[in-house]
Structures are given as structure tokens and as C-alpha cells.
C-alpha positions in Angstrom: -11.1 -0.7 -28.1 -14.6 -1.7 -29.7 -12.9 -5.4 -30.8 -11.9 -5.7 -27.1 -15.3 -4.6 -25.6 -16.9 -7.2 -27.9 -14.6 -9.8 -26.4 -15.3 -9.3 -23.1 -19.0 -9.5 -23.4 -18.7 -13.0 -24.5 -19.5 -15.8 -21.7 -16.3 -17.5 -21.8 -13.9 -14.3 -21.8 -16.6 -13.5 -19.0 -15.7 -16.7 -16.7 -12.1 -16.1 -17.4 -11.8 -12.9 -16.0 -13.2 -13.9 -12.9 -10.3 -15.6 -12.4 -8.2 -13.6 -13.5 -6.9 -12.5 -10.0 -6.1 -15.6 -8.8 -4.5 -16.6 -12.1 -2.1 -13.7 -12.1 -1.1 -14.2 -7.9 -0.8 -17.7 -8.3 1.7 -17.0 -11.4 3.6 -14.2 -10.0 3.9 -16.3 -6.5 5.2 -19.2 -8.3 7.5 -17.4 -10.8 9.4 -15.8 -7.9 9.0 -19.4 -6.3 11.3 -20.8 -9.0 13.6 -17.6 -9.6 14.0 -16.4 -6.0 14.0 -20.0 -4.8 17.3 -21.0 -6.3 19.2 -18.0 -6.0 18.5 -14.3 -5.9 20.2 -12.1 -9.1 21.4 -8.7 -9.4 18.4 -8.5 -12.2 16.1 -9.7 -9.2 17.1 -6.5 -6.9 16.6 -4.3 -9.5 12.3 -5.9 -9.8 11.9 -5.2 -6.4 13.9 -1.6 -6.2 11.4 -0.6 -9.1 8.3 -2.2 -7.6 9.7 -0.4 -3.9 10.0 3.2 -6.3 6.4 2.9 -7.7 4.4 2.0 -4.3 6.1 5.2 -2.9 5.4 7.5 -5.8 2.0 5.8 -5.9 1.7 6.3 -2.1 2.5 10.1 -2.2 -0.1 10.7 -5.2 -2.7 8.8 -2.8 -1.8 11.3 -0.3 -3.1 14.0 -1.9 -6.3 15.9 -0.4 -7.1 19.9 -0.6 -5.6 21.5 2.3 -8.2 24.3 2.2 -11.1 23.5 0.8 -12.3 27.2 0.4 -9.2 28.2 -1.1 -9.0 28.9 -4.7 -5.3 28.4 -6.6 -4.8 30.6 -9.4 -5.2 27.8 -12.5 -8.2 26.9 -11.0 -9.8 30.5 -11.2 -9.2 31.0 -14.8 -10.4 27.5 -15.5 -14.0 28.4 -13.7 -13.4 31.9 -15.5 -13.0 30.4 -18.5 -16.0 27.8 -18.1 -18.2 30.9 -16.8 -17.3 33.3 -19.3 -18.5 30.4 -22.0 -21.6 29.7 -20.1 -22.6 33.8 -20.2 -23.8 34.5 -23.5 -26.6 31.5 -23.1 -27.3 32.9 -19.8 -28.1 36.6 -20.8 -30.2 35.2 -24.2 -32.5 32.6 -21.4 -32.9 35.8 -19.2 -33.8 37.9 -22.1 -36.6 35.3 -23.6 -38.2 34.9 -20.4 -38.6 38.1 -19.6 -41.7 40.0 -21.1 -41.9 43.5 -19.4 -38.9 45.0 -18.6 -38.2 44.6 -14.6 -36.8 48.3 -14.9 -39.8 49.7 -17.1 -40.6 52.9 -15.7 -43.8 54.0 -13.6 -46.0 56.6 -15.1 -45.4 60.0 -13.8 -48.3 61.5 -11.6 -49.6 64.8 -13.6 -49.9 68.0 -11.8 -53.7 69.0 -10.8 -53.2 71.7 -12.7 -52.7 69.9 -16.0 -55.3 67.2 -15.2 -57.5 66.6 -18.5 -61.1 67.2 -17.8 -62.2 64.3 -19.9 -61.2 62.0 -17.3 -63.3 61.3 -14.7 -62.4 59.5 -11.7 -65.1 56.6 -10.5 -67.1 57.7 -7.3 -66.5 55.8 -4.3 -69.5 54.4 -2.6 -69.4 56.9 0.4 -68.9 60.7 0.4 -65.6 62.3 -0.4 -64.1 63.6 3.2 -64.7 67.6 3.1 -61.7 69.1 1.9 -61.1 66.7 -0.9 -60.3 67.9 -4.3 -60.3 66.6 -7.4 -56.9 67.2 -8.6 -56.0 65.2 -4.9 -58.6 61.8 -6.5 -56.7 62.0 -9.8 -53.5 61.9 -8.4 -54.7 58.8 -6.2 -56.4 57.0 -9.3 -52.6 57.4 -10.8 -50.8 55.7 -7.7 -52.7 52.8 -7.9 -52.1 52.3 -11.6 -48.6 52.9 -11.1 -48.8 50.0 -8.2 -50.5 47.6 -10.6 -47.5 48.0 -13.4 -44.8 47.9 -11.1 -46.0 44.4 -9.7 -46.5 43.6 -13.0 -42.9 44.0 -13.4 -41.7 42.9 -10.3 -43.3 39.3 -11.0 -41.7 39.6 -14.6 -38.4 40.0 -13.5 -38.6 37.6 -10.4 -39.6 34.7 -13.8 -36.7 35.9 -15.6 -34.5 36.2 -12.5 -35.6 31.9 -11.5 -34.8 31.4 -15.3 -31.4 32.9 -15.3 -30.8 30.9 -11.9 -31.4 27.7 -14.0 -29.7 28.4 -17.0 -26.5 29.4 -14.6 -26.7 26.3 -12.9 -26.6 24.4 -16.1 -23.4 25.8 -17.0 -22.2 25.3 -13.4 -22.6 21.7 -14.2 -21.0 21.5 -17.4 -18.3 23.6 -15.7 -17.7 20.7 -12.9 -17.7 18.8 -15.3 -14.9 20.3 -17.3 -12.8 20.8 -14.2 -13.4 17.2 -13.0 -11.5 16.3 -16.1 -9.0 18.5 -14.4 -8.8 16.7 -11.3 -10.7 19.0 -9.4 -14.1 18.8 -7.4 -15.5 21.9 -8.4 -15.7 25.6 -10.2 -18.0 26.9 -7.9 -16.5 29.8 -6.3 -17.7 30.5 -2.7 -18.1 34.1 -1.7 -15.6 33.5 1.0 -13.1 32.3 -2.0 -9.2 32.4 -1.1 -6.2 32.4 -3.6 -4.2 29.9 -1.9 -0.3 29.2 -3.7 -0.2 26.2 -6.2 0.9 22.9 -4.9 0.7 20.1 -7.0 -0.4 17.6 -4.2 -3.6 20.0 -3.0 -6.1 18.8 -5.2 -9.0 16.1 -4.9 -8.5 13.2 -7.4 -11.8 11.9 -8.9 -12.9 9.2 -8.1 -11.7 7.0 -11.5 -8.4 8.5 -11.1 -7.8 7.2 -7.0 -9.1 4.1 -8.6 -6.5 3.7 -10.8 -3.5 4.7 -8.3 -4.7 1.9 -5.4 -5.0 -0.4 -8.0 -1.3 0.0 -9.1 -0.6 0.4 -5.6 -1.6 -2.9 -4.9 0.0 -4.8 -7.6 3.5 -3.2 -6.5 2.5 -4.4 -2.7 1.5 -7.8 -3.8 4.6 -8.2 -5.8 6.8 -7.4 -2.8 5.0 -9.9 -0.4 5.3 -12.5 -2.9 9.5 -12.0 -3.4 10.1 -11.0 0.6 7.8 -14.4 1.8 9.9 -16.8 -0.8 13.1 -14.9 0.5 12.1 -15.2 4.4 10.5 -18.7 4.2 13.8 -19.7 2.9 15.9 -18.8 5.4 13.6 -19.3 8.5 14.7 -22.1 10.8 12.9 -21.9 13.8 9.5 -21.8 14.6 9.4 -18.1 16.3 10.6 -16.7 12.8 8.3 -18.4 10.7 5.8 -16.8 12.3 6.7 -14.2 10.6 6.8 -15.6 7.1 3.0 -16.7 8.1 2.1 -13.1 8.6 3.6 -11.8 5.3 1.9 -14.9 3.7 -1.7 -13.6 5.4 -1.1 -10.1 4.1 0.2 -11.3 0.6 -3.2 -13.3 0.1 -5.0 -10.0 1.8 -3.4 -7.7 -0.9 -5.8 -9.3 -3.3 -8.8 -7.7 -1.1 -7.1 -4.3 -0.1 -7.8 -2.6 -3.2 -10.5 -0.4 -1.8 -8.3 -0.2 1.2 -5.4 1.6 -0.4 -7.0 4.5 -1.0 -6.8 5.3 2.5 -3.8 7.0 2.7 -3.2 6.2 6.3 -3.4 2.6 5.4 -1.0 2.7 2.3 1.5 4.5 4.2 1.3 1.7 7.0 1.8 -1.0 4.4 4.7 1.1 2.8 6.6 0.8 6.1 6.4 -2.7 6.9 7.7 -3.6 3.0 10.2 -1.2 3.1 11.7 -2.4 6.5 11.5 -5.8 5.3 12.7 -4.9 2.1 16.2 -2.6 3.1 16.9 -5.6 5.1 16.9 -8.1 2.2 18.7 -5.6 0.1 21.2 -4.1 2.3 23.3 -7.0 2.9 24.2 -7.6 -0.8 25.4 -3.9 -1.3 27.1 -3.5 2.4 27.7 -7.3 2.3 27.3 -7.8 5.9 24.3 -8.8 8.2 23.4 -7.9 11.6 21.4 -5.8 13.8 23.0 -2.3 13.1 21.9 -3.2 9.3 18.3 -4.1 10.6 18.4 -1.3 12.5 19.5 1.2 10.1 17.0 -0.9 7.2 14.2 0.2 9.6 15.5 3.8 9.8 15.6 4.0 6.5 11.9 2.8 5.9 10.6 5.4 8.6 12.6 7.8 7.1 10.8 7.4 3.8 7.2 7.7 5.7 8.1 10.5 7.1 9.2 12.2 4.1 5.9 11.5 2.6 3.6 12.5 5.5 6.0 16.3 5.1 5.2 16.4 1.6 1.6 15.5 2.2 0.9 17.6 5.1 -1.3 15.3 6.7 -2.0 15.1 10.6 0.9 13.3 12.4 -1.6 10.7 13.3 -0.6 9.5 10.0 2.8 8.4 11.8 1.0 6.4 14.3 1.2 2.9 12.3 4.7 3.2 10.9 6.3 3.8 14.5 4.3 1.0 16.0 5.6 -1.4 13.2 9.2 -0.1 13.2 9.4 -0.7 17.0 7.8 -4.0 16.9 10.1 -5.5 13.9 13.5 -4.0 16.7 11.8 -6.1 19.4 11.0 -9.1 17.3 14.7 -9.2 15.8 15.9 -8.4 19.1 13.7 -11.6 20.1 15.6 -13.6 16.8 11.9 -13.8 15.6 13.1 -12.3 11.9 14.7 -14.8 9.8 18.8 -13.9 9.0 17.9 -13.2 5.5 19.5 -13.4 3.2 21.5 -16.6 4.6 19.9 -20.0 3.2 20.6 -22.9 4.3 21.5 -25.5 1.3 22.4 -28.8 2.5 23.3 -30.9 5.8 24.0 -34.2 7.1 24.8 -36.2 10.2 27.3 -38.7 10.2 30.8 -40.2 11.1 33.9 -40.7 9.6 34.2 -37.8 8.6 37.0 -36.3 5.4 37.5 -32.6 5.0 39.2 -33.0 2.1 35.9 -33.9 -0.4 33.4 -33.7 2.9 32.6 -36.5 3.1 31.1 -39.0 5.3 29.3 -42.7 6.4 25.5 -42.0 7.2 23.1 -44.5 8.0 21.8 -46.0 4.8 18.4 -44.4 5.3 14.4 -46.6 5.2 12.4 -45.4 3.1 10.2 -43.2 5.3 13.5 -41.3 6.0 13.8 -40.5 2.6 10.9 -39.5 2.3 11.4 -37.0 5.4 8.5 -38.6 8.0 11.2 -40.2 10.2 14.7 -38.3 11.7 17.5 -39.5 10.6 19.6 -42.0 12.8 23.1 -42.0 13.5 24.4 -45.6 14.7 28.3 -45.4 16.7 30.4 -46.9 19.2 30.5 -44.8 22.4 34.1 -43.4 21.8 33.0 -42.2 18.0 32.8 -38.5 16.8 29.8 -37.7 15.4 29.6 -34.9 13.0 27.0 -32.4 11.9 27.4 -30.8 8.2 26.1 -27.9 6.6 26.5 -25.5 3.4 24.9 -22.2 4.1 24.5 -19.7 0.7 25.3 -16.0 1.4 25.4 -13.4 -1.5 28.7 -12.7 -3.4 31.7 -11.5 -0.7 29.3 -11.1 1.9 30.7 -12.2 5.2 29.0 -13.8 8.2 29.7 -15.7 11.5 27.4 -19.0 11.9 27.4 -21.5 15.2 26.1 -24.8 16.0 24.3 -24.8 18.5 23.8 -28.8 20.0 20.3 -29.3 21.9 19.5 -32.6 23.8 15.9 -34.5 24.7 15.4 -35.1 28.2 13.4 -38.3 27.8 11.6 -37.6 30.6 9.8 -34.5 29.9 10.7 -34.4 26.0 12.0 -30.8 26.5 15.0 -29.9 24.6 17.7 -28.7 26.3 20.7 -26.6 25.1 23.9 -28.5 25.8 26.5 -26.6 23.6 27.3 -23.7 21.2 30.4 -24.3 18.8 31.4 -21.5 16.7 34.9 -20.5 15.2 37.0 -18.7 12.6 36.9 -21.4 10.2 32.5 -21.0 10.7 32.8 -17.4 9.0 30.7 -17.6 6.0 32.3 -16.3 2.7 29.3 -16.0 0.3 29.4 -16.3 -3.5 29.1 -20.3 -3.5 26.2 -21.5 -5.7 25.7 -24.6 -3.2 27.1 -22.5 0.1 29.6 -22.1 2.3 30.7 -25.4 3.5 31.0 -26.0 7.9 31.2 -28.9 10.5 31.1 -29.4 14.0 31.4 -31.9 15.4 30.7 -33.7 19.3 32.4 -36.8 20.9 30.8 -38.7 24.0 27.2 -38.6 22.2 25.3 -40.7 24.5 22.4 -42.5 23.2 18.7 -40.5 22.4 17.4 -37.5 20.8 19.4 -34.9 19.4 18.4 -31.3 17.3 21.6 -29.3 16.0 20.7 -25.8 14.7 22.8 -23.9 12.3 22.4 -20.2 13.2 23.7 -16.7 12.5 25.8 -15.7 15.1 24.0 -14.6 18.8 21.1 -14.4 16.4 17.8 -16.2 14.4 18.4 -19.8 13.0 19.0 -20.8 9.7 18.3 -24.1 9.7 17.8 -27.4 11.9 17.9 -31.2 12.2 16.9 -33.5 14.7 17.8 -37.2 14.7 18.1 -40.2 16.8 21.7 -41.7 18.2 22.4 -45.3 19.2 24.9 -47.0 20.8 25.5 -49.8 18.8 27.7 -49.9 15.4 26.1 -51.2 12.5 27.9 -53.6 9.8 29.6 -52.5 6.6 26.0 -52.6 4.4 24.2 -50.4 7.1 26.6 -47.4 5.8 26.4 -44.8 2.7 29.0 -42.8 1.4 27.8 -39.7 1.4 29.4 -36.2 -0.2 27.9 -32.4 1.4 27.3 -30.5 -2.3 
């Protein structure tokens, strides 16, 4: 530990770890670019089970807080026994010390008149003694006043030895807290009011270092989720409404990096909790049930809920608590309901739009493309006589045996306002995706009497969010034999 202590203090392992943070989220963001991006493995599912399982462990420690605060469980008696009972034996020597007469020293017993030594002779007061007074009555006077003078003698002795004692106990008070603060608790101080409440493992107060430690490891498992679920939802948004949604989990992956602090809020870890998990069961369901759809949304929110509100029981928090994780389970129903959540986890591979189209080898003549085509700033064209099928391609990838309906949907530019309209929706058995295909499930569709203008064909799940998309231009006019390519959908 000393040899790493010496490292960091020099300048350059100094400038290093300032970026440290940015290092590590720009690595793990583009490691699960290049994994996740090609194609999710079983080994992949298992990461993100395991970082799922640690934010929720991590999430219930965070939630723990003492239920009673004047309530005293039975280990932590005996440990402030313990620490008091060490602490005594100094206490009683410091009391001793400081203590020079004895506060219990006992006063000198008045003598009887009768017994009064005639040597001693009591000093005269100025004025006359009242008639009647006797001299055994001034002796016994003379002795209640010395008796007064010893006894607040003693009184201020014991009231020095009494502040001393105070002092030396609150020393070992101290080193007590101390002790028990290595035992996760706040203090051994018992108040008078002191209750035995039963043991629970979650009613404690976690110092400070060790709350630290749990949000930090709280939000390495949360930033490692955003990073997987926005790769995995950016992938298979196709619309603009869902990747609104990918933006979001973008915002709150960079956030993460600042939420540290945050997380030790358990309110706010528990919010966080639901949104990943939702978006999480619905990644994950599909490849065990192998089927997508709203009921698996549905139940994938359920599921998440379900998990909060087993925590906020264990925890015995307010039910405020619940607030946030209802609010976001109802909003991610609307916005599926809405098709604003991509259909993870269908991808979309590959497409094309041509003519002359072969099933056998799917293949086609596209318009040998310019070079800002290729490069993506210009839509493709498609250039065909007026009684000419055009065709619109796609490979979609779906997990191993999982099973899903697609449709084209055909959209056309009024050139007048530039608004898109919907013209038709094609869907059939053969459009049924059967998953397991590196390169995707292969489909067509395909439209005759195209008349010239602007087209957008959008490959969706079934009655739900889109996939994918592609706009491009039709003429009316064929071009010769050089102004076609060959083309093959992978």
C-alpha cells in the first residue's frame, strides 16, 4: 500500500487519474459498442444479470437507516457495555486524584454543654449577649459554624472531582464512538429513555466511508447498464419518437458519472433501479420467452416494480419512496403504448430498393449509386418504367428461435406540403421473423403503379415501434444497362 501511495503522489500518476473517469466510461461505452453492436451473446446476458443483482443488493444496503433512533438492539448494549466497563477503572483513578477532602468526610459532632472544656473560650461579640444566653448555647454556635466551613470545604472538593470524572467519562465516551463506529453504528451513548428494540440487520446507520463506498459501486453497476441498454435501444430504433428515448438513456448514462453523491439517497437509487430494471427485463425477456410484445413489456415492468417494492418492505421506508418508480412504470406503458420504445431486441441488418427482383439468392438491379449516395448524404433512387414492380428488401436479426411478425408499411411525399402520408401496410405469413440468422431474417414487399416522387418504407414490428427506415426518390424513366448494379441482400 505504501509503494502505491508513493505513486500516486507523483505529478503524472496525478494528471492521469483526473481522467481516469472519463477513461474508464469512454472504454466500457465503446467495448459494449463493439460486442453488443454485432450481436448480443448468452455470455453478454449473464454481465448485465450480474451488474442488475449488484445495484439491487447495493440498493437495499443504501436503504438502510435506524428505524428508532432511541432504541438500543441487544449487540449494541454489550458493545457500549463493553467500551464503558474498559473506560471505568481510569474514571474512578481521575475521580480519586482530583479529589483532596473526601466529599463524604464527616462534620464534627457538636459537644454537649455539659462536657464543654473550660479552656476554650468563645470570642466576644461586639454587642451584649441577649439575657438568657448561656455559654454552653455560644459554644455550641461557635461549633455550627465550623462545621459549615468544612462541609463547603467538601462540597467544593467533590463538585472538582465530580467536573473531573465528567471529563474523564466523556473521553472514554469518545473512544467508545469510536469503537462502535468501526461497528457501523453512530453512537454508544445510551439515553435514559434507552429501548431494546429486536435485531434487524438493515436498522443501523452506515458511516459515512462505508455509504461512500456502496454509491460508488452503485454507480458503476448503473453506468454499466446505461452503456449496454443505449447500444441495444439505439440499435434497433427507427423512428424518431423512439430515439428519443435512446437520447434520454444517453443523458443519464453521461449523468451517472456525476450522481455519485446522488446515490446515497435512497429514494433516488431506488428510482434509478426501476427505470433499468424495466428497460432491462424487456431486453432480456425476449431471448428466454422468445417472443416480443406488449404483454412482455408489460409484464418486464411488473417485474421491475415488483422488485422496488420488495425493497421499500424490507427497508421500511415511507411509501413516498414508491412515488418515482410508479410514475416511471406508468410513463414507459404509455410511451410503448405510443411505439415511442424501440422493439428491442429486433435489429435491423440490411435493406435495399430495387427491381428485378430473384427470391432465390435475393437478389436485385439497384441504381448504380453517385458518390454522395454512398456516402449516405443523398436517398437512394430507383429509375423504372411505369408498369415495373419495385421492391423493398430487408434482413431483420432476432435472437435464436425467437419469433416475430414485421410489416411494411409504404409512406408517400405530398410535393405540395412535403408531409408524408401513409399509403399502405403489407404484412404476411411469410414476414414472420424466425431469429437465429447472424445477418437476419430475410423479407420483401413489394408495390406496382409507383408513380414518380418521394417515397419512405418503414420496416416495423407488428401494430408497433419501427425498426428501421428508408426514403428514396422514384423516376419514371428506365435507365440503360450501365446505370444498373447487381446487387445480393446478406
Amino acid at each position: 500500500m505504501k509503494f502505491v501511495d508513493n505513486l500516486r503522489e507523483k505529478p503524472a500518476v496525478k494528471k492521469i487519474e483526473k481522467f481516469a473517469p472519463a477513461i474508464a466510461f469512454l472504454g466500457g461505452f465503446g467495448w459494449d459498442s463493439i460486442t453488443l453492436g454485432q450481436m448480443v451473446e448468452s455470455s453478454d446476458l449473464v454481465f448485465l444479470v450480474a451488474y442488475y443483482t449488484g445495484a439491487l443488493i447495493l440498493v437495499i444496503l443504501l436503504s438502510a437507516r435506524l428505524e428508532h433512533p432511541e432504541g438500543w438492539t441487544k449487540d449494541r448494549l454489550r458493545a457500549a457495555a463493553a467500551a464503558q466497563a474498559k473506560a471505568a477503572p481510569a474514571q474512578a483513578k481521575a475521580a480519586v486524584r482530583s479529589a483532596p477532602v473526601s466529599a463524604t468526610a464527616k462534620a464534627p459532632k457538636a459537644p454537649v454543654a455539659a462536657k464543654a472544656a473550660p479552656q476554650q473560650v468563645a470570642p466576644q461579640p461586639s454587642a451584649a449577649p441577649a439575657k438568657g444566653t448561656t455559654f454552653g448555647a455560644m459554644a455550641n454556635r461557635f461549633v455550627s459554624e465550623q462545621a459549615k466551613v468544612v462541609s463547603n470545604q467538601a462540597k467544593e472538593a467533590a463538585e472538582k472531582a465530580a467536573e473531573k470524572a465528567k471529563e474523564a467519562a466523556g473521553k472514554a465516551s469518545a473512544a467508545a464512538e469510536r469503537f462502535a463506529k468501526n461497528m457501523g453504528y453512530e453512537s454508544t451513548a445510551i439515553p435514559k429513555n434507552a429501548i431494546v428494540v429486536e435485531h434487524r440487520f438493515l436498522d443501523r446507520e452506515w458511516s459515512a466511508e462505508w455509504r461512500q463506498r456502496f454509491s460508488w459501486a452503485v454507480q458503476f453497476c448503473f453506468g454499466s447498464l446505461f452503456s449496454a441498454l443505449v447500444v441495444c435501444y439505439f440499435k434497433s430504433s427507427g423512428s424518431l419518437a423512439s430515439f428519443i428515448l435512446v437520447i434520454l438513456l444517453a443523458i443519464l448514462l453521461v449523468g451517472n458519472e456525476f450522481l455519485q453523491k446522488k446515490y446515497e439517497s435512497f429514494g433516488v437509487s431506488l428510482a434509478f433501479l426501476s427505470l433499468l430494471g424495466t428497460m432491462f427485463m424487456n431486453f432480456t425477456l425476449p431471448h428466454l420467452v422468445h417472443r416480443i410484445g406488449f404483454i412482455w413489456f408489460f409484464l418486464s415492468t411488473l417485474l421491475s416494480l415488483a422488485v422496488c417494492v420488495f425493497i421499500w418492505k424490507v427497508s421500511r421506508r415511507s411509501k413516498k419512496v414508491l412515488i418515482a418508480p410508479i410514475g416511471i412504470s406508468v410513463c414507459l406503458v404509455a410511451a410503448y403504448l405510443m411505439n415511442w420504445v424501440p422493439p428491442v431486441p429486433l435489429v435491423l441488418k440490411h435493406q435495399l430498393v430495387c427491381q428485378n427482383f430473384d427470391k432465390t439468392d435475393y437478389s436485385c438491379d439497384v441504381d448504380a449509386p453517385s458518390f454522395l449516395q454512398k456516402i449516405g448524404l443523398k436517398a437512394p433512387s430507383v429509375h423504372h418504367l411505369p408498369d415495373q414492380e419495385i421492391y423493398v428488401l430487408a434482413s431483420v436479426y432476432a435472437p435464436a428461435e425467437l419469433k416475430a411478425a414485421i410489416e411494411y408499411r409504404w409512406y408517400f411525399q405530398n410535393p405540395v406540403t412535403g408531409k408524408f402520408s401513409l399509403t399502405d401496410k403489407i404484412s404476411s405469413g411469410r414476414m414472420v421473423i424466425n431469429g437465429g440468422r447472424e445477418d437476419g431474417f430475410r423479407s420483401f414487399s413489394r408495390k406496382k403503379n409507383v408513380p414518380a416522387g418521394r417515397y419512405r418504407v418503414e420496416i416495423a414490428f407488428k401494430d408497433g415501434a419501427v425498426i428501421g427506415s428508408q426514403s428514396f426518390d422514384v423516376f419514371d424513366e428506365a435507365r440503360d444497362s450501365t446505370g444498373y448494379v447487381r446487387a445480393v441482400l446478406q
